[in-house]
Each structure stands twice: as structure tokens, then as C-alpha cells.
C-alpha positions, 0 to 999 in steps of 0.5 A: 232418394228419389231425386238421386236415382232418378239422376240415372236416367238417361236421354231417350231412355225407357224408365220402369217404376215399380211401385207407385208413390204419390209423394215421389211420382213428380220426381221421376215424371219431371225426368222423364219428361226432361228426357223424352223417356217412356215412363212405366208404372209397372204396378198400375199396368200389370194386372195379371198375378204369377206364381213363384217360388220366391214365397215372400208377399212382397214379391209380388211388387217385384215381380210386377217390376221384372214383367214390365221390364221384360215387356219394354226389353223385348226389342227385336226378340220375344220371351212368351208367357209361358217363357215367363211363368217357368222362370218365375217358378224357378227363381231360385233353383236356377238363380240359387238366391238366398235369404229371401223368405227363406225357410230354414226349418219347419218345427219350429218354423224358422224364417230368414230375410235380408230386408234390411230397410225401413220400407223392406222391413215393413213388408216382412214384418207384416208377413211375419205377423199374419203366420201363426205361432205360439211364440215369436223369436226373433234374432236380429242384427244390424250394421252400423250407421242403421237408422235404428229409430227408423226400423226398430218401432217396426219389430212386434213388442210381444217377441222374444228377441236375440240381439246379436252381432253380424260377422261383418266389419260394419256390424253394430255391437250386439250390446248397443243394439239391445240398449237402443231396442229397450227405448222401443219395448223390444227385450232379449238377451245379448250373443256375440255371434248370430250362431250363438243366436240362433242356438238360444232361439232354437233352444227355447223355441217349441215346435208350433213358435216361429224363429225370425232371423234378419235386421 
């Protein structure tokens, strides 16, 4: 994957990674030499933390990736810090993104993300494990041709779970996926929609549980 995305980069070209991976840092460091590139790590020469109203924990690599590369725009302009921190506040409201640690209610504290990768679900489910609930419920779907054995070993056990289908043409059977989840000890029961999902969730949910919806 590295190797492929590397493939982008072009002659003379400044090049922003934003996290550091030793195992694929040579990939895009051959390339950039090969280029005569600038390579920035944007998570090693970023120090300073910001604020945002985008409230994942994973946002923070993400927004170490878009101030390094504001950093290696500003060519001929400039956008100050302050210019910075405002927008970083207001992500959302100016941009009106959604699904990303978006909360949907508070009682039962209901969450929604659209990560959907090994790596991307990795941050989320950590951040799922660190809130503080009675009881998890998670709704999750998927789509066809998901590497399942990648991403379901990554789910907590101990959750209630509603295995469903997204209303999408590549979305997976809502039967398949709670048959593949049963080899990794994750049990629920099955729904047609996510709605229908949901609806089950938000009815056996008491106010001080948790209600994850992605996949």
C-alpha cells in the first residue's frame, strides 16, 4: 500500500507524511530521494496541540497531517495561527462533516464513526473502550469484500452486538457477518436495516450504556 501511494509523488514535489511508520518509512524516503522531494514527518515536527471540535482521539494525527501541510503550502501567502485555530474549532460547522465521532444522543450515550479500517478502527475502538458505560451496544455492518479476520478480532467481546446490513449495493449480508463474528465471540442478533438496528439497541439500552454504530 505504501509502495502504491508513494507511486503519487512527483518530480520536485514536497511530500507530507503524516505519521511515522518504521516498517514503511524507507518506501516513501527512496521516493522522495529518487524525486528530489522534501519529505515532512508531520507527526515528528509538529509539536504544538490544538483544540477542535472534531472530538475523536485520532484526530489528533490528522491534525498534525493538515498543519504541516498548511506549513509547506504557505508559498506566496500566509494563514497565521490564529487563522489556524479558528478553523480548527470549527471544522464542522463550517465544513458540516459527518460520522466522525459524531454523537447522536447523550442517554444512552450514542456514537457513530465512519472508520472502516483495520488501522482506523483500531484508534476508535480504543476510544470506545476508555468511555464509561454500564453496558456496550455496538450496531455494526459492513460491506462486501471487508477483510473481516482483519477488523473483527479488534471488537470487545463483552458488547451486545446488532449485526446489520448497510443500504448500500456492496453491503455485506446481515446473516454472513454474525456467522464470521461468532468464530471471534462477538454475539448479537441479526436486522435487515441499520434502522432496524439501531431501534433494538436504543430499546434494550438504559440511559448510563454506550451505543457504537460503524464498521
Amino acid at each position: 500500500i505504501a509502495y502504491e501511494k508513494a507511486g503519487i509523488i512527483k518530480d520536485k514535489s514536497p511530500v507530507v507524511v503524516g505519521e511515522y511508520q518504521e516498517e514503511v518509512h524507507s518506501v516513501f524516503y527512496q521516493k522522495a530521494i529518487e524525486t528530489h522531494s522534501n519529505l515532512f514527518l508531520a507527526d515528528k515536527n509538529i509539536k504544538k496541540g490544538y483544540n477542535s471540535d472534531l472530538k475523536g482521539s485520532y484526530q489528533s494525527k490528522n491534525i498534525k497531517t493538515a498543519i504541516q501541510t498548511i506549513k509547506v503550502l504557505q508559498v506566496g501567502f500566509s494563514i497565521s495561527d490564529k487563522n489556524i485555530t479558528h478553523g480548527l474549532q470549527n471544522v464542522v460547522n463550517k465544513t458540516g462533516l459527518l460520522g466522525r465521532w459524531q454523537i447522536l444522543n447523550e442517554k444512552p450515550l450514542t456514537i457513530c464513526d465512519t472508520a472502516h479500517n483495520k488501522e482506523g478502527l483500531t484508534y476508535v475502538i480504543e476510544q470506545v473502550k476508555e468511555q464509561v458505560f454500564d453496558k456496550l451496544h455496538i450496531v455494526l455492518g459492513v460491506v462486501n469484500g471487508k477483510n473481516l479476520d482483519s477488523v473483527l478480532p479488534l471488537f470487545p467481546k463483552g458488547a451486545t452486538y446488532y449485526f446489520c446490513k448497510p443500504d448500500i449495493p456492496r453491503g455485506l449480508d446481515a446473516s454472513i457477518l454474525k456467522m464470521k463474528s461468532t468464530e471471534y465471540n462477538l454475539i448479537g442478533k441479526e436486522y435487515s436495516t441499520v434502522n432496524k438496528a439501531l431501534e433494538n439497541a436504543k430499546e434494550n439500552a438504559n440511559g448510563k450504556d454506550l451505543i457504537f454504530i460503524g464498521g
